[in-house]
DRENLUM-239130 format. One record per residue (C-alpha): x, y negated, z negated; residue in one letter. Coordinates in nm, 2 decimals, m for minus. Last residue first. Example, Ala and Ser with C-alpha at 12.3 -4.5 7.8 and 13.67 -1.06 7.14 Angstrom:
BEGIN
[[1.37, 0.11, m0.71], 's']
[[1.23, 0.45, m0.78], 'a']
// end
This chain:
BEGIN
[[0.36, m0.13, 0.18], 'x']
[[0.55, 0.05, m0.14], 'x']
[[0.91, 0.04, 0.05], 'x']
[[1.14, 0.22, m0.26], 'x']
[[0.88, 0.49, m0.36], 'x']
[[0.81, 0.70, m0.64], 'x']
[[0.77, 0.41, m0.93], 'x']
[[0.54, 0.23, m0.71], 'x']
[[0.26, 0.55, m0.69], 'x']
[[0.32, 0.64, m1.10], 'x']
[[0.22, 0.23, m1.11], 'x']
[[m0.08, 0.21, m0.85], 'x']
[[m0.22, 0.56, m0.98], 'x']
[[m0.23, 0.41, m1.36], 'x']
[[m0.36, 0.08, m1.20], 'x']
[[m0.66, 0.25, m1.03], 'x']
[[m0.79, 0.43, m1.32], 'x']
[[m0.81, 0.81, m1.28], 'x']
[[m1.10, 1.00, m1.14], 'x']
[[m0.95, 1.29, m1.07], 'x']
[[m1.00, 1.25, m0.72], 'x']
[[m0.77, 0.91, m0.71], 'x']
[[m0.53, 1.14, m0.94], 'x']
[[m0.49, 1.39, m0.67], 'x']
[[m0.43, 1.15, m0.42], 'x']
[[m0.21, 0.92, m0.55], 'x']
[[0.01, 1.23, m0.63], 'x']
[[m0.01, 1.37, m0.31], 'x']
[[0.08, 1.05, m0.14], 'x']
[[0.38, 1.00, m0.36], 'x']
[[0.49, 1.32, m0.32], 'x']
[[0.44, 1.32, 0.05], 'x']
[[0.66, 1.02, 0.00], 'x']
[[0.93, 1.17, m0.15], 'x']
[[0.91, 1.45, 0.07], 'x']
[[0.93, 1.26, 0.41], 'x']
[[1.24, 0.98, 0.26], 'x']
[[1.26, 0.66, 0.13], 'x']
[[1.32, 0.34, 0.38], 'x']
[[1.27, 0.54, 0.67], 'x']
[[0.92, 0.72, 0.54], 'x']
[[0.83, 0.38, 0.47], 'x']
[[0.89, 0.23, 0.78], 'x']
[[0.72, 0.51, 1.00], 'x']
[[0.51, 0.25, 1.14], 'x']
[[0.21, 0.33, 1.31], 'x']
[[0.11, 0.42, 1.68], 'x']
[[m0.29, 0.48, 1.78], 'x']
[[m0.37, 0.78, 1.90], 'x']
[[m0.73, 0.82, 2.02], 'x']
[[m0.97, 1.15, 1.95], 'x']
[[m1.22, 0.91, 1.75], 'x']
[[m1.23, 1.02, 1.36], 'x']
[[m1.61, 0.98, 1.28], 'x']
[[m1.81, 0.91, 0.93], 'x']
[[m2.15, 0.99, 0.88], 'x']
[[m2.37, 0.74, 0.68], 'x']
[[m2.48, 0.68, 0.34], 'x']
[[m2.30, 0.93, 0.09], 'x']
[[m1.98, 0.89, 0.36], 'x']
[[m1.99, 0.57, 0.35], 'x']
[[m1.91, 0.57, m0.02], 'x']
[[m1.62, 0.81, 0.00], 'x']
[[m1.47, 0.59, 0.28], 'x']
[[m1.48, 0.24, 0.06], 'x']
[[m1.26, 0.52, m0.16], 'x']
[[m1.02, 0.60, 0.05], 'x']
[[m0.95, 0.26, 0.14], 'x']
[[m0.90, 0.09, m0.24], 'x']
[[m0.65, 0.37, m0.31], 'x']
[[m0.46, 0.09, m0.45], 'x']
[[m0.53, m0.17, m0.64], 'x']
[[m0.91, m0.04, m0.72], 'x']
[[m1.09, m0.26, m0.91], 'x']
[[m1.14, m0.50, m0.59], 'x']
[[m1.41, m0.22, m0.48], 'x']
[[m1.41, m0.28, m0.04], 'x']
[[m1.73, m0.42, 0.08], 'x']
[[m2.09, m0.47, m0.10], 'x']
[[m2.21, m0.10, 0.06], 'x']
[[m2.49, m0.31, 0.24], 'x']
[[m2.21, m0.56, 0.36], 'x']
[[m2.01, m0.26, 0.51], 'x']
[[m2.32, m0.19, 0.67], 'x']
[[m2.40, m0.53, 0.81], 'x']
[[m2.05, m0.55, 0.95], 'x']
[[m2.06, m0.25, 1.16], 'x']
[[m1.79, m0.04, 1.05], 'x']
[[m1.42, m0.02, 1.20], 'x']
[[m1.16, 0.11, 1.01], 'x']
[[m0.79, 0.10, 1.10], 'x']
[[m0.61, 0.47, 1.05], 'x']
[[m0.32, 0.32, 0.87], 'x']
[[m0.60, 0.21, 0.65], 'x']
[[m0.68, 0.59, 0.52], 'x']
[[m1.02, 0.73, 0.66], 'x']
[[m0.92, 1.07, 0.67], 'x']
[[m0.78, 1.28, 0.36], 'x']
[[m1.13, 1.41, 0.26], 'x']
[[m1.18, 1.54, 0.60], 'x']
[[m1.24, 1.47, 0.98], 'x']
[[m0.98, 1.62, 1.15], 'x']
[[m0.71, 1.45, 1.41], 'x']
[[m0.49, 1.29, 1.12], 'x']
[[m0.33, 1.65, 1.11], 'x']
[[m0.17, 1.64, 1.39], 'x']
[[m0.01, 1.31, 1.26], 'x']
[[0.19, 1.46, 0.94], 'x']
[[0.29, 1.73, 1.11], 'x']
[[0.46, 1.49, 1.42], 'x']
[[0.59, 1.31, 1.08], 'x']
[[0.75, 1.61, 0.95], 'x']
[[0.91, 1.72, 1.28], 'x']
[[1.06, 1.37, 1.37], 'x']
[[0.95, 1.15, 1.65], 'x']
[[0.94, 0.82, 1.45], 'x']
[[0.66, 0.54, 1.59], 'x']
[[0.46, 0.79, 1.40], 'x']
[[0.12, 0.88, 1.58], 'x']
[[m0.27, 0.81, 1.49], 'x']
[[m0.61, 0.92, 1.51], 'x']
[[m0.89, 0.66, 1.50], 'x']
[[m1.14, 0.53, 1.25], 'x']
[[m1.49, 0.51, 1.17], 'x']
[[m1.81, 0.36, 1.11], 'x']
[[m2.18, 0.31, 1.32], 'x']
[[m2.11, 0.60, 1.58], 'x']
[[m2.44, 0.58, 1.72], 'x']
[[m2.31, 0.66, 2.10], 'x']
[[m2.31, 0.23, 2.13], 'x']
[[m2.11, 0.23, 1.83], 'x']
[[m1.87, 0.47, 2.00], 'x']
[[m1.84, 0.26, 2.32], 'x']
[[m1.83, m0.10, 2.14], 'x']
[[m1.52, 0.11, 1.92], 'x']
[[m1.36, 0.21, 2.23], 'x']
[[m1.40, m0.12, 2.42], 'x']
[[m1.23, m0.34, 2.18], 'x']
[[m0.95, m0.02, 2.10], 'x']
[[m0.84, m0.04, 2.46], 'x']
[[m0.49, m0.08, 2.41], 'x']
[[m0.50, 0.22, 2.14], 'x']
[[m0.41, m0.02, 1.76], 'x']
[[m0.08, m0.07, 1.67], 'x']
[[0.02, m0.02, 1.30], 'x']
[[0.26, m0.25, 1.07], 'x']
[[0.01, m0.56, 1.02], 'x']
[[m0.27, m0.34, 0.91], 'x']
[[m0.58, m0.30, 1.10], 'x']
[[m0.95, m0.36, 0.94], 'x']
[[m1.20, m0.39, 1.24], 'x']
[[m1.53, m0.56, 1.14], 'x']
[[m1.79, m0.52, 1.36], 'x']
[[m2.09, m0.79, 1.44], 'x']
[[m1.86, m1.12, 1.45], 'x']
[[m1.86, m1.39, 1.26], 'x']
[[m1.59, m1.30, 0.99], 'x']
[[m1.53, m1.56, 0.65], 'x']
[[m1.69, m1.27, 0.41], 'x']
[[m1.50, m1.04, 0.60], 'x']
[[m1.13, m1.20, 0.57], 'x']
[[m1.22, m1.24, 0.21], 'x']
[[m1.31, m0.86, 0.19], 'x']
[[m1.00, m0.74, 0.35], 'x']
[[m0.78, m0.98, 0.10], 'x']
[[m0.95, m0.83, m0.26], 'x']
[[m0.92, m0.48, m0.14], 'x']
[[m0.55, m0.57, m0.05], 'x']
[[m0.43, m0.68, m0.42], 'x']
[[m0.24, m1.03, m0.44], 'x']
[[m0.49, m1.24, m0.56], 'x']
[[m0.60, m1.61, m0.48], 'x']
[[m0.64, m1.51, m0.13], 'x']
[[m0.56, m1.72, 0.17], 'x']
[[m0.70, m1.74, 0.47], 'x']
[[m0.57, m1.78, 0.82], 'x']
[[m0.79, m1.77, 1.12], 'x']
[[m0.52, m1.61, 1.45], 'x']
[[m0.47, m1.89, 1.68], 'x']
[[m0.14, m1.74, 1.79], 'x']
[[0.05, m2.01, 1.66], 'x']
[[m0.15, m1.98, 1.30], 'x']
[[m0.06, m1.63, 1.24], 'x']
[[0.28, m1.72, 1.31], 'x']
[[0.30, m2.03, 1.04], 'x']
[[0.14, m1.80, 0.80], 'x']
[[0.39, m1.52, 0.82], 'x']
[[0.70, m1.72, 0.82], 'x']
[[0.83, m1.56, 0.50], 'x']
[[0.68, m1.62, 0.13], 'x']
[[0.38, m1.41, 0.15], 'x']
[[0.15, m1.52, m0.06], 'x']
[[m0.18, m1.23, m0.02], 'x']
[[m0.27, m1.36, 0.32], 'x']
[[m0.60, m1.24, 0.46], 'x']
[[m0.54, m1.25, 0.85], 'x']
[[m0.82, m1.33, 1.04], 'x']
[[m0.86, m1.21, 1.43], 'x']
[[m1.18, m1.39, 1.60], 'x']
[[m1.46, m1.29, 1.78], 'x']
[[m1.29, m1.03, 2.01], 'x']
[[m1.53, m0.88, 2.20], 'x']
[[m1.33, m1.15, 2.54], 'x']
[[m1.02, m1.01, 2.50], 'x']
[[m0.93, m0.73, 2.31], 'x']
[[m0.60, m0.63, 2.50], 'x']
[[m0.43, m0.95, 2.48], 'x']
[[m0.53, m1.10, 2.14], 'x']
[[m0.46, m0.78, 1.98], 'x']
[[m0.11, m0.77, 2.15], 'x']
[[m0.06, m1.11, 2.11], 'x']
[[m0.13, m1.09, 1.71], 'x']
[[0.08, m0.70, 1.66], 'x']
[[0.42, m0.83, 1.79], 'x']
[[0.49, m1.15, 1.63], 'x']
[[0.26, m1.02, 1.31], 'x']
[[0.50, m0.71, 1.26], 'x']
[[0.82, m0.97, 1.23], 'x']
[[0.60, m1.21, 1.02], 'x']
[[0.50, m0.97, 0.81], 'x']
[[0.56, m1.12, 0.45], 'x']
[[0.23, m0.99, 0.30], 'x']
[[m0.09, m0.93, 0.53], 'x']
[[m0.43, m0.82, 0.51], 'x']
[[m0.53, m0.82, 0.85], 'x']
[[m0.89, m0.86, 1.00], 'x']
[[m1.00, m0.80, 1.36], 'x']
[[m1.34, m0.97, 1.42], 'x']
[[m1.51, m0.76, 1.69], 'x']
[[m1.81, m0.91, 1.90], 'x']
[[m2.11, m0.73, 2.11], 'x']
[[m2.33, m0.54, 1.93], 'x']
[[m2.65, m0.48, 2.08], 'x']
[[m2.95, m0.38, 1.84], 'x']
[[m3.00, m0.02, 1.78], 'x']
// end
């Protein structure tokens, strides 16, 4: 396998300036030198989030649409490095993430994601993270931050823009019927915000629901709207 080398961490962002003041340095601190660049793919926020991306040198691009499928894959048409690394503004990645994902692809690990933890320590959400440890229809989700060599997401012709939600899950499907997938045994931490701003069964709900009908086969915007209409925080 050739040698792979650089990361370009892309974020699909929408009025995170709070998140991006924490999550920019620490990406820039603890990926050092494999980072090629961070890009965050702006879908109009109207906060401060583009004047912080640009004081901590992250690439800023804007995206004529406000639908995340359509933001990750204009942050990797613009990326230059070998591996893409999709991270949303609310998560934080393992400190070492740079050299865990250069490890694994080294070991042949061409795609994947990581465990993760609640920045909550409640019952429900510690269940909710156990279980992000298997490999299984349910992994793969962009809390979990993706990384895939970039010529292979290219292959597979990126994220499917139709899909306004769900849009994650089903890149994952398609990798799957080309390559195998792997869920590395490191916690990263991610924001229970959502879960806060509704509540653990509403949200499950929510989840489920999305879920189920993403399987059935159902159009994207039908599972977007029956999705919105559960929950108060939609991010």
């Amino acid at each position: 396998m050739t040698e792979i080398n650089r990361i370009s961490v892309i974020i699909p962002c929408l009025n995170e300036e709070a998140n991006l003041k924490e999550l920019l340095p620490f990406l820039n601190e603890h990926g050092g030198d494999i980072l090629s660049e961070i890009i965050v793919s702006d879908g109009g926020s109207e906060d401060n989030s583009l004047a912080i991306a640009e004081s901590y040198g992250a690439i800023l691009v804007r995206s004529l649409v406000r639908c995340r499928a359509s933001q990750l894959n204009l942050g990797a048409q613009k990326a230059k490095g070998d591996i893409l690394y999709f991270v949303h503004a609310d998560t934080r990645p393992v400190k070492s993430f740079a050299k865990i994902i250069l490890r694994s692809l080294a070991e042949g690990k061409r795609v994947g994601c990581f465990r993760y933890r609640f920045d909550a320590d409640t019952i429900f959400l510690q269940a909710n993270s156990w279980f992000t440890r298997f490999n299984s229809l349910f992994s793969g989700g962009g809390d979990q931050s993706l990384f895939i060599e970039k010529s292979f997401f290219n292959k597979l012709n990126g994220f499917d823009e139709s899909f306004t939600i769900m849009e994650d899950f089903e890149l994952v499907r398609r990798i799957r019927q080309k390559s195998d997938f792997h869920v590395l045994s490191y916690e990263m931490t991610v924001s229970a915000r959502k879960y806060m701003d509704n509540n653990w069964l509403k949200v499950q709900l929510a989840n489920f629901t999305a879920f189920a009908l993403f399987l059935l086969k159902v159009k994207p915007a039908s599972i977007k709207s029956l999705y919105l209409n559960f929950l108060s925080r939609k991010n």
